[in-house]
N, C-alpha and C positions, 0 to 999 in steps of 0.2 A: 289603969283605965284613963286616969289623965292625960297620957301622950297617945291617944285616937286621933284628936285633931291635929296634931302636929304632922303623925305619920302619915293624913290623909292630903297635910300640905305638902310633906314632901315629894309623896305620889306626884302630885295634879303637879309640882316644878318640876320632877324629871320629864313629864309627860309633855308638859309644854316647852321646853327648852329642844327634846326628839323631836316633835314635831316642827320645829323653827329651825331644825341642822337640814331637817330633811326636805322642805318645803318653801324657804323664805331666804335663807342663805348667800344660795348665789343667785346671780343674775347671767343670763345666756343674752349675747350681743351678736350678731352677724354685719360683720366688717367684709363687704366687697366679698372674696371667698373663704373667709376665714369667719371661723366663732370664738369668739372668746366667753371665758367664764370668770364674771367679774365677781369676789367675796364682798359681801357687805361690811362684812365685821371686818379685815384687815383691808382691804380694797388693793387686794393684789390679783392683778390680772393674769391670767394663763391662758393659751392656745389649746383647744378642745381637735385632738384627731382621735378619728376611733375610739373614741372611748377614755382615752387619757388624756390629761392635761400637762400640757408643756409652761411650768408657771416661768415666771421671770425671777432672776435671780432679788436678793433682799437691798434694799436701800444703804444696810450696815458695811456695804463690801465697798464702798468707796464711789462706787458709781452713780449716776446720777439719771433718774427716770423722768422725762417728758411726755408728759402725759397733752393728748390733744384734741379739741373738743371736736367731735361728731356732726357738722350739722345737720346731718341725716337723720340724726336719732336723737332720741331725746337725753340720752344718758352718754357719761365720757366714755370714749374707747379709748387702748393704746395706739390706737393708725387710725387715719382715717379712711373714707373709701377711695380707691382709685375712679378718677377720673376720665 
């Protein structure tokens, strides 16, 4: 009977942590004709077609990501909009 509340804490953290993958997570950005889907938690950007996301490769592989700020919008994108 003593681990009630413990078990009712761990309820309400997986509840809350499902609800924050599913709802809070990413962020959808529309660059000129493209959307991206920016992650909060790693801030790795990916190209949104149909339904899939085309991410960018990882920082660890040698290469080097310029990221550029948007003045259209209030958040960074990877490109900015065409002109």
């Amino acid at each position: 009977m003593e681990y009630r509340p413990l078990g009712f804490a761990l309820i309400a953290l997986a509840i809350v942590l499902i609800l924050f993958d599913v709802f809070f997570r990413y962020r959808f950005v529309v660059a000129g004709d493209r959307v991206w889907r920016i992650d909060r938690v790693t801030d790795q950007a990916c190209i949104v077609s149909v339904g899939d996301a085309i991410c960018s490769t990882s920082l660890s592989s040698g290469r080097r990501t310029v990221r550029v700020t948007n003045p259209y919008l209030s958040s960074p994108t990877p490109e900015p909009n065409p002109r």
